[in-house]
Structures are given as structure tokens and as C-alpha cells.
C-alpha positions as CSV (number, residue, x, y, z in Angstrom):
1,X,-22.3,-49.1,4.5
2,X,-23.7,-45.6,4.3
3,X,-26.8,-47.0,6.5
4,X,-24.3,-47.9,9.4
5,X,-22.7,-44.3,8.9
6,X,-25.4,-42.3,9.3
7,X,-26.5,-44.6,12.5
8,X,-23.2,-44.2,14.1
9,X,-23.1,-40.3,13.4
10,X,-26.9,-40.1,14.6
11,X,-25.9,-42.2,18.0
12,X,-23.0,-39.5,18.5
13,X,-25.4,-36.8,17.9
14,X,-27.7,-37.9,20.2
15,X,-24.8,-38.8,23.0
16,X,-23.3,-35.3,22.6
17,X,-27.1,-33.8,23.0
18,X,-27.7,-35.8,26.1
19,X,-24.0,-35.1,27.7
20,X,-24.9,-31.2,26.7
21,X,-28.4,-31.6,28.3
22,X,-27.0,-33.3,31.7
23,X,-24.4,-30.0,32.1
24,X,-26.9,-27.4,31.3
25,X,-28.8,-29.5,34.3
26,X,-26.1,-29.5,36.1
27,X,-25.2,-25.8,35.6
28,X,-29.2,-24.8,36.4
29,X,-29.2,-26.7,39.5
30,X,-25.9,-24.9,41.2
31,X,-27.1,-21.8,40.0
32,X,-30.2,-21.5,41.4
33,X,-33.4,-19.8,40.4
34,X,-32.7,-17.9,37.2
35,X,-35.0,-14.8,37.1
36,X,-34.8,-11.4,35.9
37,X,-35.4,-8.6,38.8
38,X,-36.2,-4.7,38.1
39,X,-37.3,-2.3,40.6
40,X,-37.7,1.5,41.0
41,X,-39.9,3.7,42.1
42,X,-42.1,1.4,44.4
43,X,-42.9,-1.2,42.1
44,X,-40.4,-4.2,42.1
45,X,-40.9,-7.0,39.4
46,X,-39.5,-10.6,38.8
47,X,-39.7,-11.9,35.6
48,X,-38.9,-15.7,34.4
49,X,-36.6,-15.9,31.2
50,X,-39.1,-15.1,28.2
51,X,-40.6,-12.3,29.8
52,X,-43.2,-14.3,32.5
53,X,-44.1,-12.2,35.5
54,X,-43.3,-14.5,38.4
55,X,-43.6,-11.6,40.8
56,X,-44.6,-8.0,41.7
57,X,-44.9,-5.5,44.3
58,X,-46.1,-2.4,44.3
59,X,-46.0,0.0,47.2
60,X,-48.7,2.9,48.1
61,X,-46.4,5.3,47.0
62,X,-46.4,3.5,43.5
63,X,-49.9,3.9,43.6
64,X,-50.4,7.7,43.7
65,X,-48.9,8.2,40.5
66,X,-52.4,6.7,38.4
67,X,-52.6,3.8,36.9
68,X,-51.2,4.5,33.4
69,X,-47.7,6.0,35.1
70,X,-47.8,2.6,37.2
71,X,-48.4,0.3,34.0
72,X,-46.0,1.7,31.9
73,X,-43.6,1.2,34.5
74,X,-44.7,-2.2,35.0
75,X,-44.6,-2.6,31.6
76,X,-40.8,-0.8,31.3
77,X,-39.1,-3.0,34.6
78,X,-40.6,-5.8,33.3
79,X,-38.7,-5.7,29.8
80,X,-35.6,-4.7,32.0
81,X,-36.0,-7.9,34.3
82,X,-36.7,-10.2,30.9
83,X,-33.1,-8.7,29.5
84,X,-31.2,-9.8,32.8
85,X,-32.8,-12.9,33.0
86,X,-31.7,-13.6,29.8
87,X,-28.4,-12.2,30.7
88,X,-28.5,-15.1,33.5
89,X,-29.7,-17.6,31.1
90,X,-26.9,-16.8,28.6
91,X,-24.0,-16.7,31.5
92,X,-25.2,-20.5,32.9
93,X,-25.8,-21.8,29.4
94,X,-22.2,-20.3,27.7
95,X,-20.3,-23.1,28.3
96,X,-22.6,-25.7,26.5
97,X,-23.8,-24.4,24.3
98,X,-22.4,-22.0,21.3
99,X,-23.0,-18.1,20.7
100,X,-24.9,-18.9,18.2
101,X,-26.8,-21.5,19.4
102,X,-27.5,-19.1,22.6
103,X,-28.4,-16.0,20.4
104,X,-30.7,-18.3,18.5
105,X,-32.5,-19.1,21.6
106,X,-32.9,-15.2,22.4
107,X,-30.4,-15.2,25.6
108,X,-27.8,-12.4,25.1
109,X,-25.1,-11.3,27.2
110,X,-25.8,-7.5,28.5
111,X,-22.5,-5.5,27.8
112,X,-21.0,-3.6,30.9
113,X,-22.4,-0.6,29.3
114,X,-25.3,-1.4,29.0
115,X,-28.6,0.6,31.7
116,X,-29.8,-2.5,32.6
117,X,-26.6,-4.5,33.1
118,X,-26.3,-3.0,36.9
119,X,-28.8,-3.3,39.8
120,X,-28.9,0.4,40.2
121,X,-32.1,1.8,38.7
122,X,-32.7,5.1,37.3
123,X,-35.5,7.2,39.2
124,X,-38.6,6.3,37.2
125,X,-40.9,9.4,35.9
């Protein structure tokens, strides 16, 4: 008897994972691309949730401050972009899956408060 338990409650698991898995899919496809984007200062970044650089630019003018001013900025727009792509990741994925599952994951929801939460970017050094 306790056999045909724990099958039934591992075939619910399983059905409640795959109806989860089919609205995240769902939610993804209507939402689009979900990528973190930074820019200031010349140099623009994309980044894909986790922190993968899936795009930069950086402009002439970027250029003439030396190359260790133009890598820590890299370096500082790039951690900006991975916290709103996580942001984006967090806002698609909310209604499937719980707060603590999300945090668990690493995708948290950027307060109103917080310098990265807007597109407007401070002027770099």
C-alpha cells in the first residue's frame, strides 16, 4: 500500500513540475529575450541572466580614458546588467515558481530604490 502512495505522490510531483515547466515556457516565449542591459559613458553592455556577456559596444570616446578606466567599467555595467537580468528573470518566473524557490536560483527582484533598478545611468568616472 505505501508502494502505491509514494507512486501516486511521485506522478503528481512530476505533473505539477511539467505544468510549472510548460508556463515558465510559456511566460519566456511572450516575454521575449530576457537580458540585462547597462550603459554609460560610451560603453553599452548586454548581459544574459548569470552574468554572460551577450553584447558590447564601446565608442571612441570610451576609448580615450585607458584601458583599465574602460575595464573596470566593463566590468561595473556588466554586474549592473546581470542584476536586471535577474530582475527580468525573477518578474517572468514569479508566478510559477515560489520566493524561495526564485531566490534559491539567484533571481531577485530590484527594489524601486535601488541605482540599478532604472535605465538612467550615473556618469561613469
Amino acid at each position: 500500500m505505501a508502494e502505491i502512495d509514494v507512486d501516486l505522490a511521485v506522478a503528481r510531483v512530476r505533473e505539477q513540475a511539467a505544468r510549472a515547466g510548460a508556463e515558465a515556457d510559456a511566460r519566456f516565449a511572450r516575454s521575449g529575450p530576457v537580458v540585462g542591459k547597462a550603459e554609460a559613458g560610451g560603453v553599452s553592455v548586454e548581459v544574459a541572466p548569470g552574468g554572460l556577456l551577450t553584447g558590447l559596444t564601446v565608442t571612441r570616446a570610451a576609448l580615450r580614458g585607458g584601458t583599465e578606466s574602460l575595464a573596470a567599467q566593463i566590468v561595473q555595467l556588466s554586474r549592473r546588467a546581470e542584476r536586471r537580468a535577474g530582475d527580468r528573470v525573477h518578474s517572468v518566473l514569479s508566478p510559477v515558481l515560489s520566493p524561495e524557490q526564485l531566490t534559491s536560483l539567484g533571481y531577485v527582484a530590484l527594489a524601486e530604490d535601488d541605482p540599478d533598478y532604472y535605465d538612467d545611468e550615473p556618469e561613469m568616472p
